[in-house]
Each structure stands twice: as C-alpha cells, then as structure tokens.
DRENDO-1510 file (C-alpha; in Angstrom, 1 decimal, always signed):
<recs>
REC; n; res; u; v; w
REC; 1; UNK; +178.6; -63.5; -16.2 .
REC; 2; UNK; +176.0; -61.2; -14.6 .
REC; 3; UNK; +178.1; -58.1; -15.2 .
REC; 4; UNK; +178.5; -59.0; -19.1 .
REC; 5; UNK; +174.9; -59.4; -19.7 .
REC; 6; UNK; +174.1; -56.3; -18.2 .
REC; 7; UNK; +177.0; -54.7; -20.2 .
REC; 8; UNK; +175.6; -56.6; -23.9 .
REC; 9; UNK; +172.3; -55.3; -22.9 .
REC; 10; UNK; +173.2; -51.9; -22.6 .
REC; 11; UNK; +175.5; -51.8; -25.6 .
REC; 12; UNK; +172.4; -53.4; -27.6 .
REC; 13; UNK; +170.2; -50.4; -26.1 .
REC; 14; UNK; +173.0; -48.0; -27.8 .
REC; 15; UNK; +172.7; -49.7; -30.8 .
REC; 16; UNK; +168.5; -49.3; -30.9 .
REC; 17; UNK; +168.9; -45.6; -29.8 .
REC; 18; UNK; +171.8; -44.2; -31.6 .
REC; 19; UNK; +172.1; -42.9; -27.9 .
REC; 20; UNK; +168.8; -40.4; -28.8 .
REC; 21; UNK; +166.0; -42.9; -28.5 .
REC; 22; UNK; +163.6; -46.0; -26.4 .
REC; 23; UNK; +161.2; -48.3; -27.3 .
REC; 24; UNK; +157.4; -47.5; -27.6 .
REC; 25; UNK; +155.0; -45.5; -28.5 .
REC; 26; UNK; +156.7; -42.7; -31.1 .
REC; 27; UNK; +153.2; -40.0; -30.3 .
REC; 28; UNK; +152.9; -39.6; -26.5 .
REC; 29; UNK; +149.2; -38.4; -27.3 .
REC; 30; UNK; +149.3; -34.9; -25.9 .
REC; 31; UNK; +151.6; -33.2; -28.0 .
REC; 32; UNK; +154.5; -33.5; -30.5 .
REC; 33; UNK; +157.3; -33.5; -28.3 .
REC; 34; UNK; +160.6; -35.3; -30.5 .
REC; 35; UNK; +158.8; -34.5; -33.9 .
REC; 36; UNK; +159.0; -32.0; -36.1 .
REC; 37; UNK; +158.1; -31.1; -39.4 .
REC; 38; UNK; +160.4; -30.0; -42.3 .
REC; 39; UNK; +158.6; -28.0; -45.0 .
REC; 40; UNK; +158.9; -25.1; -47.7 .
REC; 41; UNK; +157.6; -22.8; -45.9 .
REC; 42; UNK; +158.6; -23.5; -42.5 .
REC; 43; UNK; +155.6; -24.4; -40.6 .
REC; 44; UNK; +154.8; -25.2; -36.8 .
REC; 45; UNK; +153.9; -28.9; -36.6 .
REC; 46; UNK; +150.9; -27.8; -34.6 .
REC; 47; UNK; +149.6; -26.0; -37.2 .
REC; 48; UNK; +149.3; -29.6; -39.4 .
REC; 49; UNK; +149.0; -32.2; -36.9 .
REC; 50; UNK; +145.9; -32.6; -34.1 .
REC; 51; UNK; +145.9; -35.2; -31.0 .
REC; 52; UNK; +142.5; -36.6; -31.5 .
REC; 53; UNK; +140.5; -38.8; -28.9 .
REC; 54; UNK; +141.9; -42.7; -28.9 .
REC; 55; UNK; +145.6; -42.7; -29.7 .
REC; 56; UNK; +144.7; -40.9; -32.9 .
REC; 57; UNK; +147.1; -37.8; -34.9 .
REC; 58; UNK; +145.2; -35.9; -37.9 .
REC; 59; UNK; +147.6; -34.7; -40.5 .
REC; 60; UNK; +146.3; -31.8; -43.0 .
REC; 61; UNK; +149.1; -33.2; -45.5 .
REC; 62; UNK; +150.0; -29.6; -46.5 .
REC; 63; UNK; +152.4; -28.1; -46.7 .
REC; 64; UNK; +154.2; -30.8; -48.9 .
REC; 65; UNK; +157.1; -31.9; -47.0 .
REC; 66; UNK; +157.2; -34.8; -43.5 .
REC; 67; UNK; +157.5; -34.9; -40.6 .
REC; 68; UNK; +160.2; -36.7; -38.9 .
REC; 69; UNK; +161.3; -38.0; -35.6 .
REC; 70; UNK; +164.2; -36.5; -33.5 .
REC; 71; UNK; +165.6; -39.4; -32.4 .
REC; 72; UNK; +167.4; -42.0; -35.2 .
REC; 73; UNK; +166.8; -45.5; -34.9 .
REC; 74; UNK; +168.9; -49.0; -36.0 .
REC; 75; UNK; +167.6; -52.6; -35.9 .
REC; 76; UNK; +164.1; -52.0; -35.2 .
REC; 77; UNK; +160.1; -52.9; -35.8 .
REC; 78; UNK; +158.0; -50.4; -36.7 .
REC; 79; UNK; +154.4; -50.7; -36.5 .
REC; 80; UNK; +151.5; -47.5; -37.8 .
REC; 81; UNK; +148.6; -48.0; -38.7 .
REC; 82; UNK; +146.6; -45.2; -41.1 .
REC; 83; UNK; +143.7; -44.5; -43.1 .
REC; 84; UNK; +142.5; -41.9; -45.9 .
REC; 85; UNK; +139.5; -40.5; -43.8 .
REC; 86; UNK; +138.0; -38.5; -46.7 .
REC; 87; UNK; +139.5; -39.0; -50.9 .
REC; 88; UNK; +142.7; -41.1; -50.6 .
REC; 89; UNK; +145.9; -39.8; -51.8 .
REC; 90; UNK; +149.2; -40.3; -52.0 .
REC; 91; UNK; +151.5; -40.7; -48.8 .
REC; 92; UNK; +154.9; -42.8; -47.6 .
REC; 93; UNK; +156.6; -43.7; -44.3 .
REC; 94; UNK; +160.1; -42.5; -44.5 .
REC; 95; UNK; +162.8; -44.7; -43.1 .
REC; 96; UNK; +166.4; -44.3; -42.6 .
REC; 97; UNK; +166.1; -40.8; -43.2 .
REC; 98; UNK; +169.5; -39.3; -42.9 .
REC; 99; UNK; +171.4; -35.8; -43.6 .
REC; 100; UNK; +172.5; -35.7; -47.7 .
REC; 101; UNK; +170.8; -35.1; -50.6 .
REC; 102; UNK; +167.7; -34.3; -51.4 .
REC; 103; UNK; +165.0; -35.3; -54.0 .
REC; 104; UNK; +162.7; -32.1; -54.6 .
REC; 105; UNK; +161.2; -32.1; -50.8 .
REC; 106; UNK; +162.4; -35.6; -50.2 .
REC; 107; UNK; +165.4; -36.8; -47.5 .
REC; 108; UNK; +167.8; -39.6; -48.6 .
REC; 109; UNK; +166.2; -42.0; -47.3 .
REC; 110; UNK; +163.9; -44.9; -47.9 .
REC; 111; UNK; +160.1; -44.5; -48.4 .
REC; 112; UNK; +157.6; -47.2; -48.0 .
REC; 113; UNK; +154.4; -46.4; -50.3 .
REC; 114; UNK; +150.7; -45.5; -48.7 .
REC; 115; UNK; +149.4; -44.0; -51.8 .
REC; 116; UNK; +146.4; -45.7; -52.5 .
REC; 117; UNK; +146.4; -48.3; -55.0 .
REC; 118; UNK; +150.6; -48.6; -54.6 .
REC; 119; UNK; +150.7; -49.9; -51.3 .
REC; 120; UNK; +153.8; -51.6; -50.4 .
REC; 121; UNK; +156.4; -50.0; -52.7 .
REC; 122; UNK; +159.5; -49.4; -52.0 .
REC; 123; UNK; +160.9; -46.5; -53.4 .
REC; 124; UNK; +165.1; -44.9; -52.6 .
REC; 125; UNK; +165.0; -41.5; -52.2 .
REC; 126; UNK; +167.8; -38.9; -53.2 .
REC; 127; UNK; +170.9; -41.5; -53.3 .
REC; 128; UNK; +169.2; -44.3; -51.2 .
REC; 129; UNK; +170.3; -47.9; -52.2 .
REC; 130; UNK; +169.9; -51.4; -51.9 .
REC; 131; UNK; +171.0; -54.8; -53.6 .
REC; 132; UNK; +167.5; -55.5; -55.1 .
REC; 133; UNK; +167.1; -54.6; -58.9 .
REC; 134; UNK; +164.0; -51.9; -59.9 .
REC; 135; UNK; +160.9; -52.9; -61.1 .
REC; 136; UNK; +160.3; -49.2; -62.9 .
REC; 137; UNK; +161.7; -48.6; -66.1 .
REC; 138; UNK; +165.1; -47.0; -66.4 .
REC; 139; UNK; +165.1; -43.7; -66.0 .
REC; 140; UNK; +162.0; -43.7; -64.7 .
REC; 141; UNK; +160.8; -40.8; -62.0 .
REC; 142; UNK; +160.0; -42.1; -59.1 .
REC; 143; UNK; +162.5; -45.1; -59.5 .
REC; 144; UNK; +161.1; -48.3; -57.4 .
REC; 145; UNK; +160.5; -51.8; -56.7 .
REC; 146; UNK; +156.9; -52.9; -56.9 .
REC; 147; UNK; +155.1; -54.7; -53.9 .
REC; 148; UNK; +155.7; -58.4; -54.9 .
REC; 149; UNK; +152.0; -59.8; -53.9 .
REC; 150; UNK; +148.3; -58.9; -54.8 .
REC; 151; UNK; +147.2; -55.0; -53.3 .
REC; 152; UNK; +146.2; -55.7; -49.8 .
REC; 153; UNK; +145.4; -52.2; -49.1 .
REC; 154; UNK; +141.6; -51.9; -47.4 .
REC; 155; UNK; +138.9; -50.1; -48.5 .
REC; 156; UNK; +139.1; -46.3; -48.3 .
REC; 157; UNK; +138.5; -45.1; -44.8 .
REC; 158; UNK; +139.4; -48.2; -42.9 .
REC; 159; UNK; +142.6; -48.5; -40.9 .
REC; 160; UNK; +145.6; -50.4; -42.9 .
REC; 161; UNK; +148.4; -51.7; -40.9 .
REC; 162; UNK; +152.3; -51.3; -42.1 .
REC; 163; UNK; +154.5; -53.8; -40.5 .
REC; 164; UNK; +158.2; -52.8; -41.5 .
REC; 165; UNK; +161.4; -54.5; -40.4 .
REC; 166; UNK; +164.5; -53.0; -40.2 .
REC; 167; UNK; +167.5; -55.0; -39.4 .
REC; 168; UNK; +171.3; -55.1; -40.9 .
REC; 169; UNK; +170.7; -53.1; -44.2 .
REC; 170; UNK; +167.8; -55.1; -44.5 .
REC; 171; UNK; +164.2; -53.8; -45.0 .
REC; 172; UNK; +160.5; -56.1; -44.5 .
REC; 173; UNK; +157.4; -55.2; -45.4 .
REC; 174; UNK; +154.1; -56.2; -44.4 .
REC; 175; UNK; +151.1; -54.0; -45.4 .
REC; 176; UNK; +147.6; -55.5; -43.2 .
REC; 177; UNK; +149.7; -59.1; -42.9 .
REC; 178; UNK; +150.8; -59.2; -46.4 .
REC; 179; UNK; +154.4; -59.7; -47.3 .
REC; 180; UNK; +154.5; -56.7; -49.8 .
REC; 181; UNK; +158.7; -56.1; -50.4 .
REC; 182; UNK; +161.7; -57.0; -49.1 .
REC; 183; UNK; +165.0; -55.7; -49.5 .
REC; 184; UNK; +168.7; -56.0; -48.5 .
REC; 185; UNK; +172.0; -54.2; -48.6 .
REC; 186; UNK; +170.2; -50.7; -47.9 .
REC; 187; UNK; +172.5; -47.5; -48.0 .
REC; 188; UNK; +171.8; -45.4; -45.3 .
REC; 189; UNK; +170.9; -49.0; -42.7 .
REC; 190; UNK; +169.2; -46.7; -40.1 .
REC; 191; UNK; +168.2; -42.7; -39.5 .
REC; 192; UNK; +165.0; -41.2; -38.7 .
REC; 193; UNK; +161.7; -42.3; -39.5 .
REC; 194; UNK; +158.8; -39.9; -41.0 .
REC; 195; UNK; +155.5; -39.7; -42.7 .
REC; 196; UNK; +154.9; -37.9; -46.2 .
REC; 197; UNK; +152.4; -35.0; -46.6 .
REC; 198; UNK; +151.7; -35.0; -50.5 .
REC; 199; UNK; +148.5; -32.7; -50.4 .
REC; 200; UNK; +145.9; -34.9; -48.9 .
REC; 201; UNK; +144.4; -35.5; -45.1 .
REC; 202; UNK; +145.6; -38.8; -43.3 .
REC; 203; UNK; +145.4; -40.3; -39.9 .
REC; 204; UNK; +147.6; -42.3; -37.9 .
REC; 205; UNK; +147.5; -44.2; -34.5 .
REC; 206; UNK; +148.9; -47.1; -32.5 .
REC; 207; UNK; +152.8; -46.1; -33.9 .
REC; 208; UNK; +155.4; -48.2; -32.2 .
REC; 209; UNK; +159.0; -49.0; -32.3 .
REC; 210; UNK; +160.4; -52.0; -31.0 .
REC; 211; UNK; +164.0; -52.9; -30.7 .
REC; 212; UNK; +165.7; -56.0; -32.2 .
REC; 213; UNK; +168.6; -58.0; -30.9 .
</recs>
C-alpha cells in the first residue's frame, strides 16, 4: 500500500509537470530564468521586464507579442495578481498555450481578458475551443464569451487578482473573488501559460501555480 501511494503520487506529479515543471512561485524574483519572450522583433526579455523590490515584475508591454513559460502545465491553479500603474490598457493571461496556429501575434491558446473594462473574458485564440457557445456576434474579431457577472475589475492602479482553474478541459475564472467565466471541453486542455504585451505598461506579482489531484 505504501509503495502504490508513492507510485500515484509521483504519476500525479508527471501529470502537473508534463515532466518540465513544480509547484510555486512561476518569477523566482532575481531574474527570468524558464521565461521568455516571443516577439516580432526578437527581443531579450530583459530588455521588457524589471525585478522590482516586493515580489514585483514591470512589463513595458512593447514589443506586442508575450511572454511565456518554459515549462507546460495540466490540472492546475493559477493565481497573478496585476495592476495598470499609469493609463490602463489592454492585456490577457494566456493559458494552454501550445505549438499550431497562430492569430496575428497570438498562440493557440486560450486567453483570459485584463483589458480594462473587459475583465474576465474569455477569448480562443488561433483554433482554441471549447463546448460553451460565443457571446460575440458571428464573425465577429476577436470571437469570445463575455464574463457572466457585473465588472469586478478595481480602480486603475490597484492590484486585481485572477484566480483561474484549470482542470480536465475545464477552465474557472475568478477575477478579485468574482466568478467571471467558466468553460468546459477546452481544445488544447493544458500548455504553457503567458501574459499579453498589447502596447501598454503592466505589473505583476505574487504568481503561483498549484497542482490539482
């Protein structure tokens, strides 16, 4: 019995990982080892991104593109918090990002919305799918499904906290304790995980992964 524990914990680990990652903080706060950033024109993620005092990473937002973990992940929760901290913009956290397609400088993948005012949306990116119908109109660029409560976003230069849950093909999210979207079925079910730059200045801090059983 003590031997097939150990062995369904360590097949569960391989499930969290996709044999490439662990549990915890995803910025180690003194540089940006198992990141990097994928941009037209190829740019040093040094060059965008600044370890600030407290836990804290600057982003410039240019040029457009993200930046993107190493490691992939399946079955997990994901906790950042950000804030806008001069004129908001627009922004997303990427997950699932996987190789395919692209959508102009977008990954398949799945992006939750941080542009301000559209908090919470859920939007498939070159290919991605899920069981869900739109909320957009057909045909509609970008295509997504609308955050399904009141905005919940804070006011402009306060930290906002994204709560997502990935687990199975299916996709929670919870924008400062606010059930904002949920989705099932979702096509790719695990990948990377990233951050938009769409032109504006954002911070980030306290981002965490945290495997589920």
């Amino acid at each position: 019995m003590r031997y097939l524990s150990s062995t369904l914990g360590a097949l569960a680990l391989l499930v969290f990982t996709g044999c490439t990652a662990s549990a915890g903080e995803l910025f180690n706060g003194r540089d940006f080892t198992g990141w990097e950033l994928v941009a037209t024109p190829a740019t040093d993620i040094n060059a965008t991104c600044k370890n600030l005092p407290d836990g804290i990473v600057a982003a410039t937002g240019l040029p457009v593109g993200f930046i993107a973990t190493t490691a992939s992940y399946e079955n997990y929760r994901l906790h950042a918090e950000w804030r806008w901290p001069g004129k908001p913009g627009n922004g997303g956290v990427l997950v699932h990002i996987s190789s395919g397609p692209k959508d102009r400088a977008w990954p398949l993948s799945l992006q939750i919305q941080t542009k301000n005012k559209n908090v919470g949306d859920l939007l498939p990116m070159a290919g991605a799918t899920f069981a869900e119908p739109l909320t957009s109109a057909p045909g509609a660029t970008p295509a997504l499904k609308a955050q399904t409560a009141s905005d919940s976003e804070k006011t402009v230069g306060e930290w906002n906290s994204c709560d997502i849950v990935c687990q199975d093909g299916m996709v929670e999210v919870t924008i400062n304790g606010v059930l904002q979207n949920k989705i099932s079925q979702a096509t790719p079910h695990s990948g990377r995980i990233g951050f938009q730059f769409e032109g504006t200045p954002f911070e980030l801090r306290h981002l965490t992964v945290t495997a589920l059983k």
